[in-house]
Each structure stands twice: as C-alpha cells, then as structure tokens.
DSSP file (Angstrom, degrees, kcal/mol; ACC not computed):
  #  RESIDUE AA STRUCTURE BP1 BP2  ACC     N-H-->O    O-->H-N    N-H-->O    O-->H-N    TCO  KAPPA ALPHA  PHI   PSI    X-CA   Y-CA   Z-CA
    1    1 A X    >         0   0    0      0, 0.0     3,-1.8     0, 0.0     4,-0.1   0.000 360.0 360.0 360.0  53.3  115.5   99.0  126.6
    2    2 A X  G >   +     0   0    0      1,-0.3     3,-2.3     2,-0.1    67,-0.2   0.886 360.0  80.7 -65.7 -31.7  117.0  100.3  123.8
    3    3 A X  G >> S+     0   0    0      1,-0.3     4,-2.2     2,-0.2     3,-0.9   0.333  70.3  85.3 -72.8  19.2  114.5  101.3  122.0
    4    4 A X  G <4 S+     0   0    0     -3,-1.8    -1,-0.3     1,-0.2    -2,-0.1   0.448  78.0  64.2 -96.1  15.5  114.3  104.2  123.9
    5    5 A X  G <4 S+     0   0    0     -3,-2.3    -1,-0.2    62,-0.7    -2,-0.2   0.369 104.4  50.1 -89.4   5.5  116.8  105.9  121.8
    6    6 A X  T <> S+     0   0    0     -3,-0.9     4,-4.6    61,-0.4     5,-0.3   0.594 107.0  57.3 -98.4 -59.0  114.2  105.6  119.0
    7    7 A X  H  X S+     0   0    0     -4,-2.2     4,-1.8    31,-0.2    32,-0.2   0.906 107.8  45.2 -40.6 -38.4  111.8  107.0  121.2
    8    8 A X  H  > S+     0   0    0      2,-0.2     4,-0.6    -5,-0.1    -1,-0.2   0.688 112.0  47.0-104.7   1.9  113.8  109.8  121.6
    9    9 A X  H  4 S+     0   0    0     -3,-0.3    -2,-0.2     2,-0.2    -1,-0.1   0.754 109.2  57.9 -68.7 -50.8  114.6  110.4  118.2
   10   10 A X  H >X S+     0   0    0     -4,-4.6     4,-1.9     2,-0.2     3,-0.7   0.918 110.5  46.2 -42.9 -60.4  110.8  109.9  117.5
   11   11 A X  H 3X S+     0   0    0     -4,-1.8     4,-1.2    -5,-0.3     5,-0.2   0.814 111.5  48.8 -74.1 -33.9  110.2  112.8  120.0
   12   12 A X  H 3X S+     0   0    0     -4,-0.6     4,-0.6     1,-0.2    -1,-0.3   0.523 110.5  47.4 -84.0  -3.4  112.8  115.1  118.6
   13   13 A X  H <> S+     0   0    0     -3,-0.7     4,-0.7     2,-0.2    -2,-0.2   0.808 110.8  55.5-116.7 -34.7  112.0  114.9  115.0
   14   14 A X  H  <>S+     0   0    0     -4,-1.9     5,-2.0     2,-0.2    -2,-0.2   0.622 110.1  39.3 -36.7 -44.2  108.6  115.4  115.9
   15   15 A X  H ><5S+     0   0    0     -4,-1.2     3,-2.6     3,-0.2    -3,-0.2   0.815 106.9  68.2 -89.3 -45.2  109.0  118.9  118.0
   16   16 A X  H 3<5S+     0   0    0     -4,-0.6    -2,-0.2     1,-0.3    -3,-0.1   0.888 110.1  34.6 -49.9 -30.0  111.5  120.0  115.3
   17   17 A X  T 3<5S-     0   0    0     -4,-0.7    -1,-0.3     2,-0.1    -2,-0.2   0.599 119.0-113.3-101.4  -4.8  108.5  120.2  112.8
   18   18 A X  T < 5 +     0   0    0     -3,-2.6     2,-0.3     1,-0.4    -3,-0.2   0.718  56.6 155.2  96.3  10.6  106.2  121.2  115.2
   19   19 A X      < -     0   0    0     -5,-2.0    -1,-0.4    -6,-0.1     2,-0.2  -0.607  38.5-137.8 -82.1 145.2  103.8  118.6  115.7
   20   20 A X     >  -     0   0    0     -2,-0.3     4,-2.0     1,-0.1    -1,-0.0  -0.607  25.5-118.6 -95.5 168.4  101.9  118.1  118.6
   21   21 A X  H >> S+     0   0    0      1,-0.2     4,-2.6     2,-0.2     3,-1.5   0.992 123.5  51.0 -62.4 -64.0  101.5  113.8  119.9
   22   22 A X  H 34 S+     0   0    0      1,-0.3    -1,-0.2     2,-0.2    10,-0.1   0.550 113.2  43.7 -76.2  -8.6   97.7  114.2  119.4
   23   23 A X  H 34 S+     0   0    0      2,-0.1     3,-0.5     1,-0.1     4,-0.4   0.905 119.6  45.6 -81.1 -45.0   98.5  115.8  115.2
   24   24 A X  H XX S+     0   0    0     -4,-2.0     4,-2.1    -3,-1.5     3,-0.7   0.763 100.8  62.2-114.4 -29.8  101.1  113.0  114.6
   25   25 A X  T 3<>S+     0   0    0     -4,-2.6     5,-1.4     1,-0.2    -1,-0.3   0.524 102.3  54.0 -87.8  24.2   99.4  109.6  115.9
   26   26 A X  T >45S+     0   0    0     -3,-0.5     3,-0.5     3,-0.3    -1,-0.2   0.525 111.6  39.9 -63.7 -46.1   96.6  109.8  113.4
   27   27 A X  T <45S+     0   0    0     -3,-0.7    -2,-0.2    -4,-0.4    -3,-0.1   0.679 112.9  53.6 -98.7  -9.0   98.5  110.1  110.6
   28   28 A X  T 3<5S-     0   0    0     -4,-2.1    -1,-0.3     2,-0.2    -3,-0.1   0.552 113.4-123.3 -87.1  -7.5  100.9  107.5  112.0
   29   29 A X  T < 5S+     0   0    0     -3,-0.5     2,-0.3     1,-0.3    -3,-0.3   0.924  78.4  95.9  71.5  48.5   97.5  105.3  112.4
   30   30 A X  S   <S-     0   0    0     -5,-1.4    -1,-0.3     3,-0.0    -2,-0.2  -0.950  79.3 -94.4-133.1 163.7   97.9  104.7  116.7
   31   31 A X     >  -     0   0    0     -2,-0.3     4,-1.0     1,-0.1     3,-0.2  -0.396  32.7-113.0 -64.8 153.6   96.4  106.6  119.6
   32   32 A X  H  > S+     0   0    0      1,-0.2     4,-1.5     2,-0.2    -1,-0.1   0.556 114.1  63.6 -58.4   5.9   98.1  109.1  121.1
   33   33 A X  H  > S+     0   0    0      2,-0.2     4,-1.6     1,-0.2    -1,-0.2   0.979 108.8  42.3 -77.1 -62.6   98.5  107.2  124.2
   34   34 A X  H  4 S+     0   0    0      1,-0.3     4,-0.4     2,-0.2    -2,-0.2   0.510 114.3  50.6 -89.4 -17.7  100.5  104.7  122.4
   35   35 A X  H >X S+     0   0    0     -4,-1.0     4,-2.3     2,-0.2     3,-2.1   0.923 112.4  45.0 -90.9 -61.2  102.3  107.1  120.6
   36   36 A X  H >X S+     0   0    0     -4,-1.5     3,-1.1     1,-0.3     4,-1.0   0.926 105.9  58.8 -35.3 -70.3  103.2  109.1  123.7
   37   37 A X  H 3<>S+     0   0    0     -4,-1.6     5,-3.4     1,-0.3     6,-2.7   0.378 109.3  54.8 -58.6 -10.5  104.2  105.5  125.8
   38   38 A X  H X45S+     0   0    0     -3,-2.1     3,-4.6    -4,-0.4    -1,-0.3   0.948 105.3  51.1 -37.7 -76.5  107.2  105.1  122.5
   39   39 A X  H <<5S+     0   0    0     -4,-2.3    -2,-0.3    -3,-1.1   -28,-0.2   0.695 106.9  46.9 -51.2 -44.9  108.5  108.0  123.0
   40   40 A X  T 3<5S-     0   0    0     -4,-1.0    -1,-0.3    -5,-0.2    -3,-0.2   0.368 114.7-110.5 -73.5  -2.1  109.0  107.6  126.4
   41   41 A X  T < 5S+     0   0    0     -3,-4.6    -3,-0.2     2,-0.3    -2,-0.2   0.907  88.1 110.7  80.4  42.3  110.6  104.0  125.8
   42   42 A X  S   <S+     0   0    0     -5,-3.4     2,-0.4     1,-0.4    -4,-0.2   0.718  76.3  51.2 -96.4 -31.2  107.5  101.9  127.5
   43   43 A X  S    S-     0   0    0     -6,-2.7     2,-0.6    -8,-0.1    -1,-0.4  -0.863  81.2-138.6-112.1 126.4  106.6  100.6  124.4
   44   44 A X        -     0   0    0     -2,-0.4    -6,-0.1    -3,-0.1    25,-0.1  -0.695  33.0-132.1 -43.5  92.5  109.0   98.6  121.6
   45   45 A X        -     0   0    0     -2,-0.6     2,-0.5   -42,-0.2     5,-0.2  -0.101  15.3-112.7 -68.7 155.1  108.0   99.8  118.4
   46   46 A X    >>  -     0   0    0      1,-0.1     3,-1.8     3,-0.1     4,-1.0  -0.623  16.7-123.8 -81.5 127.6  107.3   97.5  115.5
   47   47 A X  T 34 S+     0   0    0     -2,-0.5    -1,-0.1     1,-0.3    18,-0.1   0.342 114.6  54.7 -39.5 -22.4  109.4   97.2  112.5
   48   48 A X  T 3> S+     0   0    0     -2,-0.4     4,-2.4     2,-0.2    -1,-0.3   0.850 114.8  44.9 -90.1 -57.6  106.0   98.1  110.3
   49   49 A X  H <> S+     0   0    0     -3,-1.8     4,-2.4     1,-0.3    -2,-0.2   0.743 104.8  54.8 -54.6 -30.2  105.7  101.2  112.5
   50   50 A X  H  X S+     0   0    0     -4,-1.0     4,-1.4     1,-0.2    -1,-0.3   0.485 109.0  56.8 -94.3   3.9  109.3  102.3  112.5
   51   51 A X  H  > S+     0   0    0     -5,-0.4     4,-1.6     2,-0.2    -2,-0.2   0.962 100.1  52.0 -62.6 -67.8  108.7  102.2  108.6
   52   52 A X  H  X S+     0   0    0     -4,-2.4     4,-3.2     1,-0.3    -2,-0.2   0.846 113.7  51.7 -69.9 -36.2  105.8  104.5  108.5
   53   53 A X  H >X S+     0   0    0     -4,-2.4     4,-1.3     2,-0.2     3,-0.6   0.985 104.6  45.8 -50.0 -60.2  108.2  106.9  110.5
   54   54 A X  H 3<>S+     0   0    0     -4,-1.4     5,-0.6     1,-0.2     4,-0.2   0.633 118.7  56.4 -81.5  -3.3  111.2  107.0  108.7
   55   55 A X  H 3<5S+     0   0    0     -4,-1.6    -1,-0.2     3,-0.2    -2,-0.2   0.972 112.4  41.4 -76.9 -38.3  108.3  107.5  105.7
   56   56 A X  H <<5S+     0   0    0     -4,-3.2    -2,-0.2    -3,-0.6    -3,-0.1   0.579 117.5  36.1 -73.7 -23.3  107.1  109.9  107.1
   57   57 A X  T  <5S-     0   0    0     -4,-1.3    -1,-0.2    -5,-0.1    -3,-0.1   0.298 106.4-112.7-104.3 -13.6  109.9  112.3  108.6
   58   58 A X  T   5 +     0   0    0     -5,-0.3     2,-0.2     1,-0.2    -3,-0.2   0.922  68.9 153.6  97.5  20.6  111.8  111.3  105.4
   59   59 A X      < -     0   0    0     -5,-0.6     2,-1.8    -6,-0.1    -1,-0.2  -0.678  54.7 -93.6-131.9 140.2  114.4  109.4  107.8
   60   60 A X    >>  -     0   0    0     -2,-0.2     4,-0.9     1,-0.2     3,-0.6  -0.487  28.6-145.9 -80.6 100.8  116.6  106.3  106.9
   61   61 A X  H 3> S+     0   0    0     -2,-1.8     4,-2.4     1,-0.3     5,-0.2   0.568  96.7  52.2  -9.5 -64.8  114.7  102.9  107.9
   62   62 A X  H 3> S+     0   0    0      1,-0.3     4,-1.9     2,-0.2    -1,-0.3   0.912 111.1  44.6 -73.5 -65.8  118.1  101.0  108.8
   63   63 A X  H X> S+     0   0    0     -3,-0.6     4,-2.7     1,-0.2     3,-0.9   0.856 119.0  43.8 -58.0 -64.0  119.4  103.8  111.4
   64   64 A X  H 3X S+     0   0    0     -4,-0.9     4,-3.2     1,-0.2     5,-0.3   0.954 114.7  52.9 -30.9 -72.0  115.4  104.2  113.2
   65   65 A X  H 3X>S+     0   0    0     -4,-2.4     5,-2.6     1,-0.3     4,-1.3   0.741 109.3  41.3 -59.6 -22.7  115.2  100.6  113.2
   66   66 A X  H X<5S+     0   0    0     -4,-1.9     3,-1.7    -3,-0.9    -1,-0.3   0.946 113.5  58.4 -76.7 -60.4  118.6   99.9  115.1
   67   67 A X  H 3<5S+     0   0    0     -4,-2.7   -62,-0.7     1,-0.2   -61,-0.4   0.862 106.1  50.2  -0.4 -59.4  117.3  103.0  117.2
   68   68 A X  H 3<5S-     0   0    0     -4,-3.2    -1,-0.2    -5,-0.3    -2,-0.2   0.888 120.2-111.7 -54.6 -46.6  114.2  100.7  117.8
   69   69 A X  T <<5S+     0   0    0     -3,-1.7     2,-0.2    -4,-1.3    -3,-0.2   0.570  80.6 111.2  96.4  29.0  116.3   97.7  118.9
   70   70 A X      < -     0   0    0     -5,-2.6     2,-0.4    -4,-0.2    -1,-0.2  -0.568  58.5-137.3-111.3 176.0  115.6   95.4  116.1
   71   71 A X        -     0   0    0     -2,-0.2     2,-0.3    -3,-0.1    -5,-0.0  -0.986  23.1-117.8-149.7 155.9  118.3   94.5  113.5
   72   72 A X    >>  -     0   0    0     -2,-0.4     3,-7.1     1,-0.1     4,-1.8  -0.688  33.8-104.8-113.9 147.2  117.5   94.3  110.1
   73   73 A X  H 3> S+     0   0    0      1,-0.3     4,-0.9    -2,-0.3     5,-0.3   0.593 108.5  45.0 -44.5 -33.8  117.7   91.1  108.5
   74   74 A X  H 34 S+     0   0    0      1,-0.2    -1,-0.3     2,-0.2     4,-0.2   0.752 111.3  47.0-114.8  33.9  120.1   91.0  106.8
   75   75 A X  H <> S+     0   0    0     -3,-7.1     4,-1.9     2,-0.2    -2,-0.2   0.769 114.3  54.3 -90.3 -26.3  122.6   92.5  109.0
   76   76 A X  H  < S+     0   0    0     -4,-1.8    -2,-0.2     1,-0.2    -1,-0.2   0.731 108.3  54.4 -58.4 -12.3  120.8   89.7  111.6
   77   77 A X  T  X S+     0   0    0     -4,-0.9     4,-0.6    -5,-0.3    -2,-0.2   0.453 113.9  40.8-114.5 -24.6  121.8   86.8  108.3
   78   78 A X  H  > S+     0   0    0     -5,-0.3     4,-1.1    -3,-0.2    -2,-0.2   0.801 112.0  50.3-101.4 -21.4  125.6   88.0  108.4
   79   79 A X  H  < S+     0   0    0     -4,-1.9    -2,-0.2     2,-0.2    -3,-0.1   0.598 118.8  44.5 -76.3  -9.2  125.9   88.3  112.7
   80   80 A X  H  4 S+     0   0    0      1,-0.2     3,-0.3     3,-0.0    -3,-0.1   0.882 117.3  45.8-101.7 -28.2  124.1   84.1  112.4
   81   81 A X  H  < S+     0   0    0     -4,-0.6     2,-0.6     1,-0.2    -2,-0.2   0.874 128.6  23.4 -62.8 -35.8  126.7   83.3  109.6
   82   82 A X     X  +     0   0    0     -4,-1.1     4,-0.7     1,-0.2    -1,-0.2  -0.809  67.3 162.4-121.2  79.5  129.9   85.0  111.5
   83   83 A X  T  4 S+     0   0    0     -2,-0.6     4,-0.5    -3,-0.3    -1,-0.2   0.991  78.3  37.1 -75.6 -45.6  129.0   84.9  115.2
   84   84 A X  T  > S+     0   0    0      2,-0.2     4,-0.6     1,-0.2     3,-0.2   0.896 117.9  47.0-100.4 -64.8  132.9   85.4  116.3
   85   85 A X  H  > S+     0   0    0      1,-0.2     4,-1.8     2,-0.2     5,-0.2   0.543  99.7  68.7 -85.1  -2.0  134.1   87.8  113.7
   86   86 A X  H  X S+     0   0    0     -4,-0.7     4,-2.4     1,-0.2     3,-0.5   0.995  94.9  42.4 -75.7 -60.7  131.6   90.1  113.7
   87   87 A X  H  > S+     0   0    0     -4,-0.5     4,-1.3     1,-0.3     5,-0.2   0.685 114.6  55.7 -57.7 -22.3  131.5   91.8  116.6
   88   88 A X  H  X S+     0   0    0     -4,-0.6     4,-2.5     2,-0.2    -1,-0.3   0.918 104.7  53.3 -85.1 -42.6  135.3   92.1  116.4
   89   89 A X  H  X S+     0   0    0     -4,-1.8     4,-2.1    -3,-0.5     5,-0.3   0.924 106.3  50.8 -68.3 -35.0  135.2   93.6  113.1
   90   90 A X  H  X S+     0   0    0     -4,-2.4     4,-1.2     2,-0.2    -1,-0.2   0.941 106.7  51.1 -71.3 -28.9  132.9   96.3  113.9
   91   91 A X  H >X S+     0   0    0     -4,-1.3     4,-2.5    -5,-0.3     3,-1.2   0.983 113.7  48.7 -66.5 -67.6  134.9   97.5  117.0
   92   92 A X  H 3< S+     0   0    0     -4,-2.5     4,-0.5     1,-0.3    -2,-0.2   0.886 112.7  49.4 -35.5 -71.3  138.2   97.5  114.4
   93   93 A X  H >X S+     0   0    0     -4,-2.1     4,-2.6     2,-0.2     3,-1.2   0.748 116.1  41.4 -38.1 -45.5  135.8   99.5  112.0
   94   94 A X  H <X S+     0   0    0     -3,-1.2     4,-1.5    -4,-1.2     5,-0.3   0.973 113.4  51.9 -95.5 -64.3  134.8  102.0  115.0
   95   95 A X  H 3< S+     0   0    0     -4,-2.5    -1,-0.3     1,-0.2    -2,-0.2   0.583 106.3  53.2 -62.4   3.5  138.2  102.2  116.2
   96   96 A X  H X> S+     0   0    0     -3,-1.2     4,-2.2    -4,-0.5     3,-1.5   0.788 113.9  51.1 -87.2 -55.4  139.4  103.2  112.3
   97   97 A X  H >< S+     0   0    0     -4,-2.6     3,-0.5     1,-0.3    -2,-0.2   0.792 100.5  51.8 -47.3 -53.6  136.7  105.9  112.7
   98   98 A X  T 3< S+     0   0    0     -4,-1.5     3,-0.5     2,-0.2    -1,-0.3   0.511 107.4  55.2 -26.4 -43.1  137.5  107.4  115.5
   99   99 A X  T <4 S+     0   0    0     -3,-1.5    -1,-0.2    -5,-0.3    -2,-0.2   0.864 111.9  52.6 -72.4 -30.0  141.4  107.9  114.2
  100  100 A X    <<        0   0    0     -4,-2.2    -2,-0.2    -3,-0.5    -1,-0.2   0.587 360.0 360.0 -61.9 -29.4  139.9  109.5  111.3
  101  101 A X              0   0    0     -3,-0.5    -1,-0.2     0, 0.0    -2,-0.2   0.591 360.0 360.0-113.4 360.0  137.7  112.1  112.7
C-alpha cells in the first residue's frame, strides 16, 4: 500500500493552498468521494491522474508517481535489464548520501 504516501502528499499540498476535497476534485475531473478514498490510501492512483496533479500543484511527475507506487518506465526498462545490480547500486548510492549530509 504504498501509495498511501502519495495520498498523503496529495493531502498536504492540497491544505497548504487551501483547498477544500470538494474545490479540488472538479478541477482534478473525479468525485470527491474518490478524491477523498486517495488520500486516505484506499484507492491506487493512476499514472494519468498523478499527472494532472503534479500539473496542477506544479509538482515533479517522477517523485508523485513513485509516491503512487508505480515506477516510471524507464526506470522499470533499467530494473528488467539489471535485475541484480540494481538494487545494490541504489543502496551504495543512499549509503554515499547519507555520508554526505
């Protein structure tokens, strides 16, 4: 259920400007029902949707969409090429960061 760190991303970028659910899912084209049931992690959101978000809030696609639980292709087209060295290199990467900060 990952995408309920999208959800809650959703929710926070949303009160910071001061929208209410039933102003924002109009202009996002869903009900507010549906809108709500995101936010709250019941519902996945769709890669189309988590578009019209990070258009709308102005927000960088890749970082929502990992939020979501998706992976965008073609970081999914280098994890089906490298199955074994990927994961290892990003933990090396993370542990570089981490000395850094």
């Amino acid at each position: 259920m990952r995408h309920k760190l999208f959800g809650s991303k959703l929710r926070e970028m949303r009160q910071s400007m001061g929208i209410s659910i039933k102003d924002l899912a109009p202009k996002l084209n869903i009900t507010y029902t549906h809108l709500s049931n995101i936010e709250l992690g019941y519902k996945k959101p769709s890669v189309d949707f988590i578009n019209q978000v990070a258009e709308y809030f102005n927000e960088d696609k890749e970082e929502l969409t990992i939020l979501a639980g998706h992976i965008p292709n073609d970081i999914s087209e280098i994890l089906a090429k490298h199955p074994k060295d990927a994961p290892e290199y990003l933990r090396l990467k993370f542990k570089e960061q981490e000395g850094k900060e």
